[in-house]
N, C-alpha and C positions, 0 to 999 in steps of 0.2 A: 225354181227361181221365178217369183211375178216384180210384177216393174213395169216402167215404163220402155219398150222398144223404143230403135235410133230409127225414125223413117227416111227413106230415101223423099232425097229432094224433087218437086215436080219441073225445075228450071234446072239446070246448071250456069251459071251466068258468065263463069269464065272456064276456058276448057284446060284442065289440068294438066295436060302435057306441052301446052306454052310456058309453063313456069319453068323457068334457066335458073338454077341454083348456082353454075359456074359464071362467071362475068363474062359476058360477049364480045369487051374492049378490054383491054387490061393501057393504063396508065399508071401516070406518075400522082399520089397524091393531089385534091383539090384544095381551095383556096379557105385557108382558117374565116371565123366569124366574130366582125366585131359585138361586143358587151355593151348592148343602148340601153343602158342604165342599169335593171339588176336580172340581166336574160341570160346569165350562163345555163342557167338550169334548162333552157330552150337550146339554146346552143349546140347542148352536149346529144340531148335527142336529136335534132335535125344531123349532127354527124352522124351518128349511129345509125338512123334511118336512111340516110347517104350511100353508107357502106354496108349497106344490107342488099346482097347484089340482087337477087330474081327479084325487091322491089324495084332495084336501081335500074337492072334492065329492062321493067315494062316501062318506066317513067321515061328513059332514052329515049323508046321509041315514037313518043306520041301518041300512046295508041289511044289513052283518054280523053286529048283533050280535044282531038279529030272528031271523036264519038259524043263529047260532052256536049251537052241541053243546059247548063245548069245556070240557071242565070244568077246573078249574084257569086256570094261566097261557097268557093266549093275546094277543098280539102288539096284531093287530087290534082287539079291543074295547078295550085301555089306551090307543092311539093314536086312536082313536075317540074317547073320554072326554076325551081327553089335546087333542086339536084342537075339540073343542065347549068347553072348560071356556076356551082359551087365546081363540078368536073372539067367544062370548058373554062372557068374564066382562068385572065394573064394574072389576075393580082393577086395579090400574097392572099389578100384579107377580100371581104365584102357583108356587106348589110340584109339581113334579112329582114327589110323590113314591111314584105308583104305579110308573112308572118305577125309579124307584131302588129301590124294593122286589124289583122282579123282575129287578136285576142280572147278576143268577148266571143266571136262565135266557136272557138275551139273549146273553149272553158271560163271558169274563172281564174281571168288569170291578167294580173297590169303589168307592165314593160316596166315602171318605178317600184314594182312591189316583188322581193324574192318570192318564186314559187318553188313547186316540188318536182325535181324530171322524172320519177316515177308515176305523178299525178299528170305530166305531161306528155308523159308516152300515152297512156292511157287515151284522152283526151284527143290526141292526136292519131292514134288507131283506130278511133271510134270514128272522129269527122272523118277519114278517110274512107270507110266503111262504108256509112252514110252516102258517102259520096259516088260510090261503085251502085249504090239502092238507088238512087235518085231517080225518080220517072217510073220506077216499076212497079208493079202492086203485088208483088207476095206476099200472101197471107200464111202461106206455110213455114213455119222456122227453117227448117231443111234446107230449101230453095236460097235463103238467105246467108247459110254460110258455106256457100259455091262460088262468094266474090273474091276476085283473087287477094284481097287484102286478109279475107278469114282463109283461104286455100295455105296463103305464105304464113301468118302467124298465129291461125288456129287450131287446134284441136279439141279432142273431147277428153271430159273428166267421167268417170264411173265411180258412183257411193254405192257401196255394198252395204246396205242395213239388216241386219240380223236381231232380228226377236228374242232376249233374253228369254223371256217366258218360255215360247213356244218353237222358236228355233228358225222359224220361218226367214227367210231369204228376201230379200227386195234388192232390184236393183235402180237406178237411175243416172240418168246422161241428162253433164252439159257441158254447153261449149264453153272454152277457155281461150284466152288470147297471149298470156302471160301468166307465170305463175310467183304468190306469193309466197316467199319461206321466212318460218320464224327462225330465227338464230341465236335467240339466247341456250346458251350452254352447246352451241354445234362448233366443233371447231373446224369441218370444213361441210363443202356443199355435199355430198353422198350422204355426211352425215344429216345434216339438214332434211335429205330430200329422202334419206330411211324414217325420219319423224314424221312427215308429209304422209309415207302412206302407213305406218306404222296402227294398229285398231286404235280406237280411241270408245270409251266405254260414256256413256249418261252418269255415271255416277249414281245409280237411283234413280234420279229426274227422269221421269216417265215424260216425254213432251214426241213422242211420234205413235200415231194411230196405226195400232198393225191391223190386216185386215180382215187376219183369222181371228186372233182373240176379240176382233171388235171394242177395242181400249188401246185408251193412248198406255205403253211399253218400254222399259229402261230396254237400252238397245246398243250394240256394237255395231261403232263404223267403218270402213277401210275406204279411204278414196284413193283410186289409183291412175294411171294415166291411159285412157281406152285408146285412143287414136292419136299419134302421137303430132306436133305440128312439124311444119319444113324449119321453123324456126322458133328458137326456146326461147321464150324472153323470163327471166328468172329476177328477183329483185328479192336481195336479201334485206328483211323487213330489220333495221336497224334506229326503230322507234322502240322504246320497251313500253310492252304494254299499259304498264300498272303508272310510272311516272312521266312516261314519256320522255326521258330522259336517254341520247342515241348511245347505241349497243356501238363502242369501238375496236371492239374484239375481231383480229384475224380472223377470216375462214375464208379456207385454202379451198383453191377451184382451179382443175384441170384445163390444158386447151384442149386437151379429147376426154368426152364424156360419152359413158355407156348408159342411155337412159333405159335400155332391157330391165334392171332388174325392179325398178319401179312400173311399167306396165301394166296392165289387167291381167294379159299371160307371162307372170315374169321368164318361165323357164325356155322360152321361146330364143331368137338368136341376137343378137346383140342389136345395140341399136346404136350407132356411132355419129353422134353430132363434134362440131370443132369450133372454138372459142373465135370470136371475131370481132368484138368489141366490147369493150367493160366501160360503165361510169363509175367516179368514182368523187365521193364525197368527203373535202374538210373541212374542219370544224369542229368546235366540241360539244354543240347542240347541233338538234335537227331543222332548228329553225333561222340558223345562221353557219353562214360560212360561205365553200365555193365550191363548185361543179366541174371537173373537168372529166376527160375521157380517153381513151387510148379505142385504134380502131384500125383494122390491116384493111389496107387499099386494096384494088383490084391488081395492085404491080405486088401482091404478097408479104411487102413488106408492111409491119405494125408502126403507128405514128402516135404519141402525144400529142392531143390536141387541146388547148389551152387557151378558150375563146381566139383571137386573128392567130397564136403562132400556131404552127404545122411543125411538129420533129420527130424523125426517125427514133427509133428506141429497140431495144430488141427483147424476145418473147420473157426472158426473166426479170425485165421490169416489170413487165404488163401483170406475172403472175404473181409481182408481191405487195401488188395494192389493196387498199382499204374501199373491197368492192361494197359496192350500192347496188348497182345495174348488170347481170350480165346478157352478152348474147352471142347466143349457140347456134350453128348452121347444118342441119344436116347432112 
């Protein structure tokens, strides 16, 4: 097999047995978010990211924004403020509208104009990310994804490319934060995510340069999951591709998932993640309608959350929604 090796990193920048995947407090649900014009699709991320505990628990402690330099807009400290303000506060409801302030530097994204919570997760992982880099100069990727925000929601992908011709092996890594699944004709996620690594052939199209034949080669790929993350963020792509008209077809998804048999080594031991928040999307296009989300507190119990309401719900609501978003905990 040639390829490109995974190198180790010359920094570690956050040390990986700080990260608490159990809650350090356990409480009663926090304070629903009001809708300042068309931000459910904000909304529904800042819950989620809420209740995503080994983030929740670094953010508890301060520990960023004692250490922060960053003048200006910085990711980490709004999310900070933004998850002490939503855990501690008395009211039902509250305004994020540090968040909406800083818009423009998270993405393209206006408070008056619906956006996408998928494109705002993203968006939103990223400034935070940045935010963990800020001040340091690594030049090495490596080094880069040691910050605890790529520790908590990243991992690595492996593409196995194989040389029709000549049979030759390549392999390649990269990091991943989330992952997309196509879902037309999956009726649940296993199935989904057996298509995700299932080979997929060039058809002919010679478009990768192998290195023994010295020409570009029709080729078979396998991507599969090399290192897996603390936490799965999965988004079942419910745009079709050809009209872009949304996919509102059921597909069924566990609150315990085995992500073993998708692995690089599938035959290895299991690998047991557990459901802890879904978004979920209506409407009969992709580019209208409303965003809500269901999300189990640190008190174990799952809640609908529904821009400002907060309601208890129990696990076979949560698992007969029309998901958009899911997210998996180790």
């Amino acid at each position: 097999v040639i390829g490109k090796e995974m190198t180790p990193p010359r920094k570690i920048h956050f040390p990986p047995e700080k990260i608490y995947m159990d809650w350090r407090q356990k409480r009663r649900p926090g304070a629903g978010l009001y809708n300042l014009g068309s931000t459910c699709y904000l909304n529904v991320i800042l819950q989620c990211l809420t209740y995503t505990a080994p983030l929740a628990n670094y953010l508890l402690s301060r520990q960023h924004s004692h250490f922060c330099r960053r003048q200006g807009f910085c990711m980490m400290c709004i999310m900070e403020a933004h998850v002490r303000k939503v855990l501690y506060s008395s009211a039902t409801a509250i305004r994020p509208r540090a968040v909406i302030r800083d818009l423009k530097f998270i993405g393209e994204f206006k408070p008056d104009i619906p956006g996408d919570a998928y494109e705002f997760l993203r968006c939103t992982v990223n400034a935070m990310q940045r935010a963990c880099l800020s001040g340091s100069s690594d030049s090495d990727v490596s080094s880069r994804e040691t910050t605890i925000i790529h520790q908590i929601f990243g991992g690595f992908l492996r593409s196995r490319v194989t040389c029709l011709s000549c049979k030759t092996v390549s392999d390649f890594f990269r990091a991943f934060r989330d992952v997309l699944l196509k879902i037309k004709g999956a009726s649940s996620l296993t199935t989904a995510l057996e298509d995700f690594v299932a080979p997929k052939q060039t058809d002919g199209r010679k478009c990768f340069k192998c290195r023994k034949c010295k020409k570009k080669v029709a080729v078979s790929k396998v991507v599969t999951i090399h290192q897996a993350p603390r936490i799965l963020t999965v988004c079942l792509g419910r745009a079709d591709d050809r009209t872009r008209r949304k996919l509102s077809q059921v597909v069924e998804y566990p609150e315990c998932l085995d992500l073993g048999p998708y692995m690089s080594e599938p035959d290895g031991e299991p690998l047991f993640y557990s459901l802890y928040a879904v978004v979920v999307h209506t409407g009969h296009t992709c580019l209208e309608g409303h965003f809500l989300c269901y999300t189990k507190a640190s008190d174990g119990q799952w809640y609908k959350m529904n821009d400002v309401s907060v309601d208890s719900c129990g696990i076979h609501t949560v698992l007969g929604q029309q998901a958009y978003l899911l997210f998996y905990a180790r």
